[in-house]
C-alpha positions in Angstrom: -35.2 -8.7 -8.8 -34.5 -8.3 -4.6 -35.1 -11.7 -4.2 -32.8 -12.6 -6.9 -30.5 -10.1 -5.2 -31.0 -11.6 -1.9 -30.3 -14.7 -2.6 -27.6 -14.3 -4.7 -25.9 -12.1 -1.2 -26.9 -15.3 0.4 -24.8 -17.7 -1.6 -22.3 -15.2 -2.2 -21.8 -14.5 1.4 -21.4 -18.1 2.4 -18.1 -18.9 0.1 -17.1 -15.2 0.7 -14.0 -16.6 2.8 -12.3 -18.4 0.0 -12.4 -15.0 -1.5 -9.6 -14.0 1.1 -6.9 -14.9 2.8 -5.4 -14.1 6.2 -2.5 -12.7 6.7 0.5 -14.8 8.8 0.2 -14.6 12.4 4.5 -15.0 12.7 6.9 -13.4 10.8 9.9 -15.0 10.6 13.4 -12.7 9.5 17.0 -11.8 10.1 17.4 -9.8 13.0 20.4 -8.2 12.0 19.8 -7.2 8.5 15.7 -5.4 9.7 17.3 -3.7 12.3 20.1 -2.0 9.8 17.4 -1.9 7.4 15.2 0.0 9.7 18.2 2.4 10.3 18.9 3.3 7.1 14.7 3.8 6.5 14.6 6.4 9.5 17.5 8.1 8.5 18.1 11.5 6.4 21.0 10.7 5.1 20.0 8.5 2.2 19.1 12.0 0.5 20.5 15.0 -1.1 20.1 17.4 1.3 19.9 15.3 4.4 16.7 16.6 5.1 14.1 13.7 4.5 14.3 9.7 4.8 12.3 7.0 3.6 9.7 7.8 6.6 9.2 11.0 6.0 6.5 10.2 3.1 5.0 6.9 4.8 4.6 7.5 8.9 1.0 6.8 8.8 0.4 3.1 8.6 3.1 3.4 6.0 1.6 6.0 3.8 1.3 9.8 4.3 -1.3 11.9 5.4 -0.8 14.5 2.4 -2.7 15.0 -1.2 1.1 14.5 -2.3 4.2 13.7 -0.7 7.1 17.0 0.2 10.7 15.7 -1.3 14.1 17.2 -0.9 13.8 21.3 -1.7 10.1 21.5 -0.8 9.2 19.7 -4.1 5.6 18.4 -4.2 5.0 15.0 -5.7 2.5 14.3 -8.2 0.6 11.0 -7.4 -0.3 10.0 -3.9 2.2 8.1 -1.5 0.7 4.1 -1.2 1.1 2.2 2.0 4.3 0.3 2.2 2.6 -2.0 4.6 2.0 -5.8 3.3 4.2 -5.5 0.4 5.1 -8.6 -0.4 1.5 -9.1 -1.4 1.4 -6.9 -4.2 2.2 -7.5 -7.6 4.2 -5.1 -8.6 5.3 -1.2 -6.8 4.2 2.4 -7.8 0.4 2.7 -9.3 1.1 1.8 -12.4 3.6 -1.3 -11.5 6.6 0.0 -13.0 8.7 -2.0 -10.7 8.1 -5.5 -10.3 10.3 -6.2 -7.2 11.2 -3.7 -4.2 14.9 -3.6 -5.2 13.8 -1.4 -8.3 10.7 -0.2 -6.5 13.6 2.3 -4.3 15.6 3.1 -7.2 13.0 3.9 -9.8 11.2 6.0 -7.4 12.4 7.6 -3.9 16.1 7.3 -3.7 16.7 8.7 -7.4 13.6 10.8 -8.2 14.1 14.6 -7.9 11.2 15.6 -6.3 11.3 12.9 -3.8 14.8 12.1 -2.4 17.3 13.3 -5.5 19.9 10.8 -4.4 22.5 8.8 -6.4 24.5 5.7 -5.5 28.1 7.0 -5.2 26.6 9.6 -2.8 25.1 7.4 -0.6 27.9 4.6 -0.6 30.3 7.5 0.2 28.4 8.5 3.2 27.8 4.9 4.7 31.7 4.7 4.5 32.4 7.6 6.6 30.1 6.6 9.2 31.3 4.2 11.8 28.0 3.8 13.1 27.1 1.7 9.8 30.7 0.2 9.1 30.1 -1.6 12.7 26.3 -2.5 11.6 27.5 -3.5 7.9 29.5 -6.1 9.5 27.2 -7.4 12.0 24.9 -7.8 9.4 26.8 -8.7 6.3 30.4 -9.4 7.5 31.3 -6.8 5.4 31.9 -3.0 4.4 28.4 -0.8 3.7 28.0 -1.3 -0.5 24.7 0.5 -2.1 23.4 -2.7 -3.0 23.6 -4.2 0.9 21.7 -0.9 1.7 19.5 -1.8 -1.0 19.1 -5.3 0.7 18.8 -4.2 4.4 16.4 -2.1 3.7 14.4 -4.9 1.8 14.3 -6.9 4.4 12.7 -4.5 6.9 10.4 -4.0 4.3 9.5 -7.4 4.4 8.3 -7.4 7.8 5.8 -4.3 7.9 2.7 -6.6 7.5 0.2 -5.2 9.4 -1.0 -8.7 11.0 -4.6 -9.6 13.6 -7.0 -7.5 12.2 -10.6 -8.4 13.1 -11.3 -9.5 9.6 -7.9 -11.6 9.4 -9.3 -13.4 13.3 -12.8 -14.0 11.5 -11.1 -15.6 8.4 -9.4 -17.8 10.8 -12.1 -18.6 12.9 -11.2 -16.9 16.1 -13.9 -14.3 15.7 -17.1 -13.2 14.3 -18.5 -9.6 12.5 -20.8 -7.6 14.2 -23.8 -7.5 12.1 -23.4 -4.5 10.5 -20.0 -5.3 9.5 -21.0 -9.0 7.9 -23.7 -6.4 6.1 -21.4 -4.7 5.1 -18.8 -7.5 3.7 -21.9 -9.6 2.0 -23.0 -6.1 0.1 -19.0 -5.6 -0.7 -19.1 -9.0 -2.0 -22.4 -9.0 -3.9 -21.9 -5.5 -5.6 -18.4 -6.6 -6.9 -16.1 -5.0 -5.8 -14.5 -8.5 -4.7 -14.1 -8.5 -8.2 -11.1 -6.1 -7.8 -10.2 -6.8 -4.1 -9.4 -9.7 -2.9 -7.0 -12.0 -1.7 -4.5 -12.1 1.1 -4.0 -8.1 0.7 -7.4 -7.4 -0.5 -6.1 -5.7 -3.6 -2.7 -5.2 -5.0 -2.7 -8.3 -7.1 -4.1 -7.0 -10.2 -4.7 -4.0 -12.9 -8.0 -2.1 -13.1 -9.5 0.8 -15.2 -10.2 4.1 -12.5 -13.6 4.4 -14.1 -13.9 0.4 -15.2 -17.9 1.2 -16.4 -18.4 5.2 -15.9 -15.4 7.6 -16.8 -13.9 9.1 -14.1 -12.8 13.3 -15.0 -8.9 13.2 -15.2 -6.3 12.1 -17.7 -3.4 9.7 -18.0 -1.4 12.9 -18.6 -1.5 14.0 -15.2 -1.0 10.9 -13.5 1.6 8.2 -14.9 -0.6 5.8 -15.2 -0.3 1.6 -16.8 0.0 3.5 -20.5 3.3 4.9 -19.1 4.8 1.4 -18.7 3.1 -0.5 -22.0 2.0 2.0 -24.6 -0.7 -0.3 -24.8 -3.8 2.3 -25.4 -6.2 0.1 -23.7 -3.8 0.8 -20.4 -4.9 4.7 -20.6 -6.5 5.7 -16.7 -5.5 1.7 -15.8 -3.5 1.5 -12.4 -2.9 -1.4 -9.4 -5.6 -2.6 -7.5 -4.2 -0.7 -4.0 -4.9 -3.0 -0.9 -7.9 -2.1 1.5 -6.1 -3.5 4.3 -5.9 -0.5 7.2 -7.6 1.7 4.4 -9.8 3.7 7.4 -6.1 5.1 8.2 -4.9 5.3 5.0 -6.6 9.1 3.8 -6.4 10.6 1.4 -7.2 8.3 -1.3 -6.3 6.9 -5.1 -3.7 8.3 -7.1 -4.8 11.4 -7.3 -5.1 12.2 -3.4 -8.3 14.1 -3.8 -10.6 12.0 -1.7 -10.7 12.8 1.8 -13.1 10.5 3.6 -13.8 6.7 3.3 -17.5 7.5 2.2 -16.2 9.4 -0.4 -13.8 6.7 -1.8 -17.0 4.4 -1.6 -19.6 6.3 -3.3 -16.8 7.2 -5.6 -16.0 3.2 -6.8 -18.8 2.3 -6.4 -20.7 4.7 -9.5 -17.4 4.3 -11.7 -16.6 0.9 -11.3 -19.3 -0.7 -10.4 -22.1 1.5 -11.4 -24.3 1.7 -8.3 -25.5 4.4 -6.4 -24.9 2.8 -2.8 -27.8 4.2 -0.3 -26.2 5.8 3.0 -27.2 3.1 5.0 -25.0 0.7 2.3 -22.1 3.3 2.6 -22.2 2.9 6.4 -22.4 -0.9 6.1 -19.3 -0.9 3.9 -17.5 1.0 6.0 -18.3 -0.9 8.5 -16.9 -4.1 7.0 -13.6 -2.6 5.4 -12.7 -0.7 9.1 -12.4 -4.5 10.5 -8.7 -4.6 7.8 -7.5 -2.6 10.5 -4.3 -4.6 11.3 -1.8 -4.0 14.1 1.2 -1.5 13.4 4.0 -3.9 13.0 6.1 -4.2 15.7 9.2 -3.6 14.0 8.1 -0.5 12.8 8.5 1.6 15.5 10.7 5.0 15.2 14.3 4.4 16.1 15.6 6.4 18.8 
């Protein structure tokens, strides 16, 4: 059985790149339209109280450091805050893909939602209107007057352009570099275990469905987190959310929907007995860590706090 293992790492190993993809190394956009966009993502005034903006939940490589996200009037979310890095890569937005395109993803989620920034369109119109800060940045970017659906665009297209490019695993895939040992371990164990299977791709994740608890149940319940079932009422969609992306996971803590897991280890040992059904050894848990801390992308550059 370990030499059928081995070998099977072996062959696995050698067409692992085909499993992935690199991420660009240029990003091409509108000047004009990211730099409003980036405006209007740093700024409070998108919500109620003027007391949060888009960047108060993702300022960590795009996600937040918290179990759960604070909204406007203290409220505490229920589901942990994703990475908005690399989004054009996913399939849909929110865990259970409720949006399919990141127009949606802002109204059926932060701008609207009560615990997050309790919003609504005629308020945030009105405001854009009175300020000649954005009438003068509306029309250098739109020839126009500030509409909620420019907004909605503007900040669209800085989304666009958070992709967290050159991580050491992107260089490899492109030839540029090689793994230490211990991280090519770690990525041929990652690949021979399965959980390729789940993540892989450009974003390494996000472009498919899974079961939390695929092959052992994992303790929780569809009820406390809105989960695929929410969107389909298909049963066999109960505990099924998004594949998330590994990319800059080692910065990403805490992890899954539920915001419980505080430690990459954890998250490991964690998928890999109910998804995959192993008990990975320490020395396999360091290997893997290894091997997924080389997703580790640059911060884009466009992401910087505005002054």
């Amino acid at each position: 059985m370990k030499v059928f293992l081995l070998l099977f790492t072996i062959i696995i190993a050698s067409y692992s790149k085909n499993l992935f993809e690199p991420l660009p190394i240029n990003i091409t956009y509108d000047k004009n339209k990211v730099e409003l966009g980036k405006k209007l993502f740093f700024d409070p005034i998108l919500s109620r109280d003027k007391d949060i903006s888009c960047a108060s939940c993702h300022a960590i490589y795009g996600a937040d450091d918290k179990q759960f996200s604070i909204g406007t009037d203290e409220k505490k979310g229920f589901i942990n805050t994703p990475s908005i890095f690399n989004l054009p890569y996913k399939i849909a937005y929110f865990w259970n893909g409720r949006s399919d395109n990141l127009y949606t993803q802002m109204t059926d989620g932060p701008l609207f939602n009560k615990h997050e920034m309790a919003s609504n369109k005629e308020m945030i119109e009105e405001r854009l209107l009175r300020s000649k800060r954005y009438l003068e940045l509306f029309q250098t970017a739109y020839k126009t007057k500030p509409t909620f659906e420019l907004m909605l665009d503007a900040i669209v297209a800085f989304q666009k352009t958070l992709i967290s490019l050159n991580s050491k695993f992107d260089k490899y895939l492109r030839k540029e570099v090689e793994l230490s040992p211990k991280e090519k371990k770690g990525m041929e164990l990652f690949v021979s275990y399965g959980c390729v299977s789940c993540h892989n791709g450009i974003n390494i994740g996000g472009n498919s469905y899974q079961k939390f608890g695929a092959v052992i149940e994992f303790e929780g319940n569809s009820e406390t987190w809105p989960d695929r079932y929410a969107v389909t009422n298909d049963i066999e969609d109960k505990m099924v959310f998004i594949v998330p992306s590994l990319r800059n996971v080692e910065k990403t803590t805490p992890y899954f929907h539920s915001g419980k897991i505080k430690t990459l280890k954890e998250a490991i040992l964690l998928m890999g007995y109910n998804n995959v059904a192993i008990a990975f050894t320490e020395e396999e848990v360091e290997l893997i860590e290894e091997f997924l801390k080389t997703l580790t992308g640059e911060i884009p550059k466009t992401f910087k706090k505005v002054k």
